[in-house]
C-alpha positions as CSV (number, residue, x, y, z in Angstrom):
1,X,0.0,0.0,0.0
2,X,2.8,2.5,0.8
3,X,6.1,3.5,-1.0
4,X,7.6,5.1,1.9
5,X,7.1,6.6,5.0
6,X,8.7,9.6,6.2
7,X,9.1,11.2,9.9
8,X,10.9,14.3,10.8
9,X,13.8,15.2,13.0
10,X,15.7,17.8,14.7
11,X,18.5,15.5,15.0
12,X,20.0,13.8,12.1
13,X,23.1,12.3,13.5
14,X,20.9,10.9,16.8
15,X,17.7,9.6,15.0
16,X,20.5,7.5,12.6
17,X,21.8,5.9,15.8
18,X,18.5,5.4,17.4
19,X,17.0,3.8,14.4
20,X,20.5,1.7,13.1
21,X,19.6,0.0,16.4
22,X,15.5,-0.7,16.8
23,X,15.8,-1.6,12.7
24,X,18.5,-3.6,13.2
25,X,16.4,-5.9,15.5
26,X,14.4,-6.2,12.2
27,X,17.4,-6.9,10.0
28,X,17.2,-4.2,8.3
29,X,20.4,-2.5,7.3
30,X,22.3,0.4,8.2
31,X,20.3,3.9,6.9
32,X,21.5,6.0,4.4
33,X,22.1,9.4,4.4
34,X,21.6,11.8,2.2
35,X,22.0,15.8,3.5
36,X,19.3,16.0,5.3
37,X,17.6,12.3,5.7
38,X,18.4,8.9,6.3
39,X,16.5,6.3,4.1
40,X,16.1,2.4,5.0
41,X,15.5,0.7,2.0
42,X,13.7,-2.8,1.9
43,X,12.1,-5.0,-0.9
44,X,8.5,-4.0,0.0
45,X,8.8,0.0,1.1
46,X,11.0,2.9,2.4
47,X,11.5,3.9,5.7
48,X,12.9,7.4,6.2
49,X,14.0,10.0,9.0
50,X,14.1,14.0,7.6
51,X,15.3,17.3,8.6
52,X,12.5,19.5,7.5
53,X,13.0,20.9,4.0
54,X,11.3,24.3,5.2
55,X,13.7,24.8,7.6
56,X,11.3,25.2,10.9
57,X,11.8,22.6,13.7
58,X,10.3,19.0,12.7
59,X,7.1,18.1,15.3
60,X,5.5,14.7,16.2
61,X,2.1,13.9,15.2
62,X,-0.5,13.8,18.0
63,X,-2.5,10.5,17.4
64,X,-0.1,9.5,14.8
65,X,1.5,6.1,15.3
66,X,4.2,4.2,13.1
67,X,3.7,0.6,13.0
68,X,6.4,-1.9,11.8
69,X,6.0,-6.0,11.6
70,X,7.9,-8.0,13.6
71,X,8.2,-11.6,12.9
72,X,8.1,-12.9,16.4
73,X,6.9,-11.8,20.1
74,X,10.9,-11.8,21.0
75,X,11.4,-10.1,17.8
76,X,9.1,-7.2,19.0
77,X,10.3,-7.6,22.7
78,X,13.9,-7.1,21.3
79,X,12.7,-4.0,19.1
80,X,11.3,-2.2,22.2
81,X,14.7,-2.9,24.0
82,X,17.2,-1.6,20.9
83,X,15.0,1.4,21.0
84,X,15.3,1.9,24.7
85,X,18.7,1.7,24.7
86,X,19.5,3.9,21.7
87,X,17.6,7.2,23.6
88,X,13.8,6.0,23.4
89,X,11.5,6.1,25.7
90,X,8.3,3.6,26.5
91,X,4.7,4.2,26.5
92,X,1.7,3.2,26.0
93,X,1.4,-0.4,28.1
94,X,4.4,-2.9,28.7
95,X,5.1,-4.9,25.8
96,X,2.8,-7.4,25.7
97,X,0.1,-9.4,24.1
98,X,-3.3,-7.4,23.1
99,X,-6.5,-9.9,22.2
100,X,-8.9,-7.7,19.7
101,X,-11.6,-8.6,17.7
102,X,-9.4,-9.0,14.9
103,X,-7.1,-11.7,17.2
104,X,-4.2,-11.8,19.6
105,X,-1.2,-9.2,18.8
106,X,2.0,-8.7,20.5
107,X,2.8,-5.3,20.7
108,X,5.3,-3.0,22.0
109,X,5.1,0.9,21.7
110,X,8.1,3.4,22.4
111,X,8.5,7.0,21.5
112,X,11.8,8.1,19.4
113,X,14.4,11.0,20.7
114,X,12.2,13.3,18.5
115,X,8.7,12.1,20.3
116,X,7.4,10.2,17.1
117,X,5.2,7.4,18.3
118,X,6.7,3.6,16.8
119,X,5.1,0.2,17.2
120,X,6.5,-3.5,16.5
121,X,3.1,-5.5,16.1
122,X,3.2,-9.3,15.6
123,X,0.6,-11.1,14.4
124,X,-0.1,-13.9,17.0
């Protein structure tokens, strides 16, 4: 459905560390970085991390969560503690499993240096 997503930062050089480490969990490699963003490039999208091109401070979205699949409950669990550890912070509830209408989910939300809301979901 999407060909990239794209969340601003104030921080170039500290979101690339933070998000080297909570992909990595993923295996996905290493951003790139161009002058003002760093792109993740995988066979089915783009993740990327931007200095805004207008030149005023980049914002979080209030309600806005990004949501990336995780192929195991450790998988996520390991996600939410590479993001921890690279400057993140936790919220929402404890990682954990969710029961919905839609069927269990393991989930595990944390917030990035720049506040932007993230979530590893697995499909349980």
């Amino acid at each position: 459905m999407f060909s990239h997503v794209m969340l601003g930062t104030n921080h170039l050089e500290r979101s690339k560390t933070f998000y080297d480490a909570l992909l990595g969990t993923l295996g996905i490699a290493p951003g790139v970085v161009d002058d003002i963003r760093i792109f993740y490039i995988t066979p089915t999208g783009i993740f990327s991390v931007s200095q805004p091109i207008n030149g005023l401070p980049a914002t979080c979205a209030n309600g806005g969560t990004i949501g990336f699949a995780a192929s195991s409950a450790e998988q996520a669990a390991a996600w939410h503690a590479a993001g921890i550890a690279a400057g993140g912070t936790t919220c929402e509830d404890p990682p954990g499993v969710r029961d919905s209408k839609m069927g269990a989910y393991y989930l595990a939300y944390l917030r990035d240096p720049d506040g932007n809301k993230l979530c590893a979901l697995y499909r349980m």
